[in-house]
C-alpha positions in Angstrom: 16.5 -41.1 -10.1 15.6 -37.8 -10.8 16.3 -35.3 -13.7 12.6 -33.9 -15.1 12.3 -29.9 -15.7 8.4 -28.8 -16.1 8.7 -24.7 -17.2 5.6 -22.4 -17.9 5.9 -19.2 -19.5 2.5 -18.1 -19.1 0.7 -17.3 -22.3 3.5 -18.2 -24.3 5.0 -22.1 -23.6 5.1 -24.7 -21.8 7.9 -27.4 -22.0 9.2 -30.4 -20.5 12.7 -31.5 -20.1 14.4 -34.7 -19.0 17.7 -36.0 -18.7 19.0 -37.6 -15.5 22.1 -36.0 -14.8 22.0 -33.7 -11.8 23.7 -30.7 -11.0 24.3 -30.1 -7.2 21.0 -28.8 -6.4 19.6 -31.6 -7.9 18.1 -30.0 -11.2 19.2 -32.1 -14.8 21.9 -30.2 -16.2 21.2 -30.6 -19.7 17.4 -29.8 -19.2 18.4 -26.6 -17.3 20.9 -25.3 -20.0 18.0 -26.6 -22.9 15.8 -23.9 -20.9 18.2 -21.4 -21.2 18.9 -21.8 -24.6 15.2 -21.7 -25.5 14.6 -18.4 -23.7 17.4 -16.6 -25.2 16.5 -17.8 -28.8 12.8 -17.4 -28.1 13.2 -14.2 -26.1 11.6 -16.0 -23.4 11.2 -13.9 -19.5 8.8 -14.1 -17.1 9.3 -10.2 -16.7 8.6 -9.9 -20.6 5.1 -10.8 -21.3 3.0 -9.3 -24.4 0.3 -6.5 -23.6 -2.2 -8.3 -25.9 -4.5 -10.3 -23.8 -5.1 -13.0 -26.6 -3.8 -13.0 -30.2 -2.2 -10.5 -32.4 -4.5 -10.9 -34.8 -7.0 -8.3 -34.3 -9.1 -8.7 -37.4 -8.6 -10.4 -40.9 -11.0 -10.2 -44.2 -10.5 -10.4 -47.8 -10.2 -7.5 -50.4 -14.0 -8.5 -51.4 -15.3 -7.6 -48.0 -13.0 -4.6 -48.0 -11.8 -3.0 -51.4 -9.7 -0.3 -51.4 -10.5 3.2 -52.4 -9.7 2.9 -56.3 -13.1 2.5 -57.7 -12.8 0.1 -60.8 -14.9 -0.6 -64.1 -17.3 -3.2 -63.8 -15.3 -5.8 -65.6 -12.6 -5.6 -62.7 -15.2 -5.4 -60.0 -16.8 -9.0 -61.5 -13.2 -10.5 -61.0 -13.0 -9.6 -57.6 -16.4 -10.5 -56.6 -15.4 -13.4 -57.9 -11.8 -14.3 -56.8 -11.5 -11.8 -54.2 -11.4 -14.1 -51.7 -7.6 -15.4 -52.5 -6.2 -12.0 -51.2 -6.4 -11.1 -47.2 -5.9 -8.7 -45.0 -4.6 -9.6 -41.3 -4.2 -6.6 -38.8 -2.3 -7.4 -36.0 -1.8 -5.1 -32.8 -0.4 -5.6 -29.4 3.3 -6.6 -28.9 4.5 -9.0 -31.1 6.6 -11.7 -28.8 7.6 -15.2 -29.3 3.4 -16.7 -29.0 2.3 -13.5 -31.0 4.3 -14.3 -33.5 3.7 -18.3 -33.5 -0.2 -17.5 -33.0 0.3 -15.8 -36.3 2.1 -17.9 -38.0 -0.1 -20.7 -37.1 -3.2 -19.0 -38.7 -1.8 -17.8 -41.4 -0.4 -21.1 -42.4 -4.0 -22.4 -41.7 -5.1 -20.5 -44.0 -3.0 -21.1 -47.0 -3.1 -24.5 -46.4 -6.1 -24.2 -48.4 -4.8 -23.5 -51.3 -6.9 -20.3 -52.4 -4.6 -18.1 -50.7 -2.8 -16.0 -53.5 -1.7 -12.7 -51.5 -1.7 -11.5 -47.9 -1.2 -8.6 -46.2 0.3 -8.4 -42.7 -0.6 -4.6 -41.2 1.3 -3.8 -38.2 1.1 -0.4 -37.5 -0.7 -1.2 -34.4 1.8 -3.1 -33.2 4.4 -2.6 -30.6 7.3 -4.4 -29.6 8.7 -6.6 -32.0 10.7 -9.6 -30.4 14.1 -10.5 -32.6 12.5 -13.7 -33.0 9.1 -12.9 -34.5 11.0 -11.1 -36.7 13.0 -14.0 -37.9 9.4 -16.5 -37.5 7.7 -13.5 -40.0 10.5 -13.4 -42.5 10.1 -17.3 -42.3 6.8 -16.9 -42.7 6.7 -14.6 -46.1 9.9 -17.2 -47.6 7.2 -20.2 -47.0 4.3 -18.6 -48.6 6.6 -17.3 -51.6 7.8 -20.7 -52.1 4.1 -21.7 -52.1 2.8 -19.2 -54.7 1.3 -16.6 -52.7 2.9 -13.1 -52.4 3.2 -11.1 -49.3 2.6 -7.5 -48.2 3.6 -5.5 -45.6 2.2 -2.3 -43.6 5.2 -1.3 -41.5 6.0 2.3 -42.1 7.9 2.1 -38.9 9.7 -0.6 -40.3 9.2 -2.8 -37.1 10.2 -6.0 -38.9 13.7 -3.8 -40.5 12.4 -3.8 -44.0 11.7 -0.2 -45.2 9.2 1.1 -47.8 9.1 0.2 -51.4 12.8 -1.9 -49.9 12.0 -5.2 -51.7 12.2 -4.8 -55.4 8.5 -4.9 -57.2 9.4 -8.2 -58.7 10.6 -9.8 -55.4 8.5 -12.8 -54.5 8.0 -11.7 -50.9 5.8 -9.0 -52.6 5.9 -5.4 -51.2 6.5 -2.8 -48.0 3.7 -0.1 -48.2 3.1 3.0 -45.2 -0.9 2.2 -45.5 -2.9 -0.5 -46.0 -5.3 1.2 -48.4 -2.0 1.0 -50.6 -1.2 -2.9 -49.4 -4.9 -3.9 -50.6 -5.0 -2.6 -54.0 -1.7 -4.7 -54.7 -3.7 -7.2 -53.7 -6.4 -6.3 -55.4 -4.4 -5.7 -59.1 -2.7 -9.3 -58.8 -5.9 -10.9 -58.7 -7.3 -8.3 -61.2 -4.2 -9.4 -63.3 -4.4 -13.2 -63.0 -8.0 -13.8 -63.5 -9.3 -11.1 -65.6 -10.5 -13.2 -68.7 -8.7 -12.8 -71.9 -11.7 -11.0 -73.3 -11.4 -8.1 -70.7 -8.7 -5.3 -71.4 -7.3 -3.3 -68.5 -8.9 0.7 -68.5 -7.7 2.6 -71.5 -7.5 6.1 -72.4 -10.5 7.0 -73.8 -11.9 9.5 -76.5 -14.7 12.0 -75.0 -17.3 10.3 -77.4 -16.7 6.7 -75.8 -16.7 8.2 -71.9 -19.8 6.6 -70.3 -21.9 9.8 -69.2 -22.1 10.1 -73.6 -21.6 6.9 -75.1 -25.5 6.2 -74.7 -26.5 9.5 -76.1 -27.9 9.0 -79.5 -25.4 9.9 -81.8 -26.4 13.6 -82.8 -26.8 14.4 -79.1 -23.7 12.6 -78.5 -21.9 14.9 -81.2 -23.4 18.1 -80.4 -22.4 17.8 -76.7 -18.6 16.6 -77.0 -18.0 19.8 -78.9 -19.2 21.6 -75.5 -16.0 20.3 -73.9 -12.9 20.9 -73.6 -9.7 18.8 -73.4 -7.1 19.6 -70.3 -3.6 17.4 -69.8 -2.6 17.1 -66.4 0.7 16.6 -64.9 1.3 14.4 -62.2 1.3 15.3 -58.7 -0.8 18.7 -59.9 -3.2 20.1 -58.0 -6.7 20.2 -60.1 -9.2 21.6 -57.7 -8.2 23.1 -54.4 -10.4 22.4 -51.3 -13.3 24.8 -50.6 -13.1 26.0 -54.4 -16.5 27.1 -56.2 -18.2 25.2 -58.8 -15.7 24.2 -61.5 -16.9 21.9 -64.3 -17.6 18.8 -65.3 -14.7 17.0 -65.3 -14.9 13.2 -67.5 -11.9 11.1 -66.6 -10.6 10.0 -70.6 -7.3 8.9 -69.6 -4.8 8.6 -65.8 -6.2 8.7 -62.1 -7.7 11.7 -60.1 -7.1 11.3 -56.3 -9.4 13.1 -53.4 -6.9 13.4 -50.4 -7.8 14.8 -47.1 -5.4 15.5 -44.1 -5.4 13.6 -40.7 -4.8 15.6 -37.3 -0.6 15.1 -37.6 -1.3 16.5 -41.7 -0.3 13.6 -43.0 -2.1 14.0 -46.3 -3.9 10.0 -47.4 -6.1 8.9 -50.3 -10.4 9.0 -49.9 -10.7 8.0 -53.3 -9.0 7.4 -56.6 -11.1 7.3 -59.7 -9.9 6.1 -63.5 -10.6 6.6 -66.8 -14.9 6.0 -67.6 -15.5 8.6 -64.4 -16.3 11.4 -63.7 -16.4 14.3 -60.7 -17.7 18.0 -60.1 -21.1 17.3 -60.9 -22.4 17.7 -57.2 -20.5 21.2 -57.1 -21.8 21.9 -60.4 -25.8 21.3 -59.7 -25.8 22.1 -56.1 -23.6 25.4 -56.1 -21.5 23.5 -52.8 -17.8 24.1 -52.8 -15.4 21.3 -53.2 -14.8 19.3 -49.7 -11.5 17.6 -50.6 -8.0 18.7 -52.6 -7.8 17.1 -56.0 -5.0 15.7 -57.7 -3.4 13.8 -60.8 -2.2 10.5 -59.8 -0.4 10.6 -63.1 -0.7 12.2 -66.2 -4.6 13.0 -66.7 -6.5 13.9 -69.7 -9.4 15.0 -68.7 -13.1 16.7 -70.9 -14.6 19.9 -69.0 -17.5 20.8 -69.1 -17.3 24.6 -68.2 -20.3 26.1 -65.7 -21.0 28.4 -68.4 -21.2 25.6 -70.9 -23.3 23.1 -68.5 -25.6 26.8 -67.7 -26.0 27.1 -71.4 -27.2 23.4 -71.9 -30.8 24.6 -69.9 -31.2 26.8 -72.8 -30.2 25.8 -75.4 -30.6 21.6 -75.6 -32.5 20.8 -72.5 -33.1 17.4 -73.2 -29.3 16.8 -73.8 -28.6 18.3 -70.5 -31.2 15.9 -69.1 -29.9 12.5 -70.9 -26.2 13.8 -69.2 -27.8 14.3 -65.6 -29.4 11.1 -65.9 -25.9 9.0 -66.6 -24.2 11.0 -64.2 -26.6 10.5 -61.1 -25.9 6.5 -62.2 -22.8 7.0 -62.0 -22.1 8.7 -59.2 -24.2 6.6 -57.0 -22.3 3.5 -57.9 -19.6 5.5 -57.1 -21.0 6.3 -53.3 -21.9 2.9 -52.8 -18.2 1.7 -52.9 -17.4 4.2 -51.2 -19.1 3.6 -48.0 -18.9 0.1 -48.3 -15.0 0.4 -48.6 -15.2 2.8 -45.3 -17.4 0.9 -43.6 -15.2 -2.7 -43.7 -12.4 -0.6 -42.2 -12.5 2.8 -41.0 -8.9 3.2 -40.8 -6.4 4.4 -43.9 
């Protein structure tokens, strides 16, 4: 008595099937049509195989190992030191069939089954094909982890998996569909900012040019004498504030909104190298060095921003040399910190 199918997709499955019914070439019926069935719901051919050797996963970290380009205030750096560890970054790449999809799944599930896992990001730009059934195993995939408390991401510009940018609603619980991952991770990055900042830590605020970090130290004559130096400018969003290759322009102290540096890839598709927020500042390295601005410069939002003119900052030698000196001081701090995350953001991931 016969009737036992052994079939080997391989890569991707193996099964085994019995039933002792027979057809006329002696196979089992049922475990021949149970086949079938399973490669057309699985998308299962021999001619159909993935072009990725192994896994689709091609790397994965967490928003601690690789922040995004916002630089924050130290209060929301400590949280994500801290907790950054719940949010992760998977990049996949390849072609994502029936076992790139279950390898997937499989890890990711591995990994929330921790527990710590509060949001994830899935990048797929790198990948190719998209089976109809990962599709359906990835949209499983986000429904499960919702359920669980953990909110999902994507980075499909292409939309590969059908969903299209900024489609699901900001309050859906399968979280968001973003054209860069530098986007995806600081979503990521604000909802752990937003659950586990302590009640004592306010989110950024506008700030008056007397409480801006590069004077708030200065004693308070010195303090005084230099805010009246600068001068208030309201910026609308989307505006341009300094054009790449301009000349020294000021001293610009971020009081309120974000300023963006963009830069342009070889297609001119224009993406973010850094966002700073209010407590910031930027020009000063055109300012001391005489080097003309590398990057265009834009509002994010509505800015409010105290400039210090050249001719003002030139005037500061003569007039108050030791004020200018306290300011250089604070600013050199600051802008170090701000190199440092920098490159450590660009060296955890290169791409955008």
């Amino acid at each position: 008595m016969g009737g036992g199918i052994l079939a080997v997709l391989p890569g991707q499955i193996g099964i085994a099937v019995y039933s002792p019914r027979l057809d006329a070439h002696g196979s089992s019926v049922r475990g021949v049509k149970v086949c079938r069935e399973l490669s057309h719901r699985l998308g299962l051919h021999f001619l159909h195989v993935t072009r990725a050797a192994h896994t689709a996963i091609r790397t994965a970290y967490t928003v601690a190992e690789a922040p995004s380009r916002l630089r924050r205030d130290a209060d929301e750096l400590a949280v994500l030191r801290e907790w950054g560890e719940r949010a992760q970054i998977f990049e996949l790449h390849g072609d994502l069939l029936f076992a790139g999809a279950e390898s997937t799944v499989r890890t990711v599930e591995a990994t929330a089954a921790t527990g710590d896992l509060e949001a994830l990001v899935l990048d797929l730009r790198e990948v190719a094909d998209v089976s109809a059934i990962a599709v359906r195993m990835l949209d499983d995939l986000q429904a499960e982890l919702a359920a669980a408390g953990s909110r999902v991401a994507l980075v499909d510009p292409e939309a590969k998996l059908g969903h299209m940018e900024s489609s699901l609603d900001p309050g859906d619980p399968r979280g968001r569909v973003f054209a860069d991952r530098d986007s995806a991770t600081e979503w990521c990055e604000q909802l752990i900012i937003d659950k586990y900042r302590p009640e004592d830590c306010t989110p950024s605020a506008a700030l008056r040019i007397e409480q801006h970090p590069a004077l708030a130290d200065l004693p308070d004559e010195e303090r005084q004498r230099l805010a009246k130096e600068f001068e208030i400018r309201t910026i609308a969003r989307g505006e341009r504030i300094i054009a790449r290759d301009s000349p020294r322009a000021g001293l610009f102290l971020i009081l309120d909104g974000r300023v963006r540096f963009t830069f342009e890839d070889h297609t001119g598709r224009r993406h973010r190298l850094i966002s700073l927020s209010p407590g910031m500042s930027f020009g000063e390295i055109s300012l001391l060095t005489g080097a003309r601005f590398s990057n265009d410069i834009y509002a994010e939002n509505t800015v409010r921003l105290a400039v210090l003119t050249p001719d003002k900052f030139d005037e500061l030698t003569r007039q108050a040399p030791e004020v200018k000196l306290a300011l250089l001081e604070r600013l050199a701090t600051a802008a170090y910190a701000q190199a440092d995350a920098a490159v450590r953001a660009l060296a955890a991931h290169g791409g955008v």
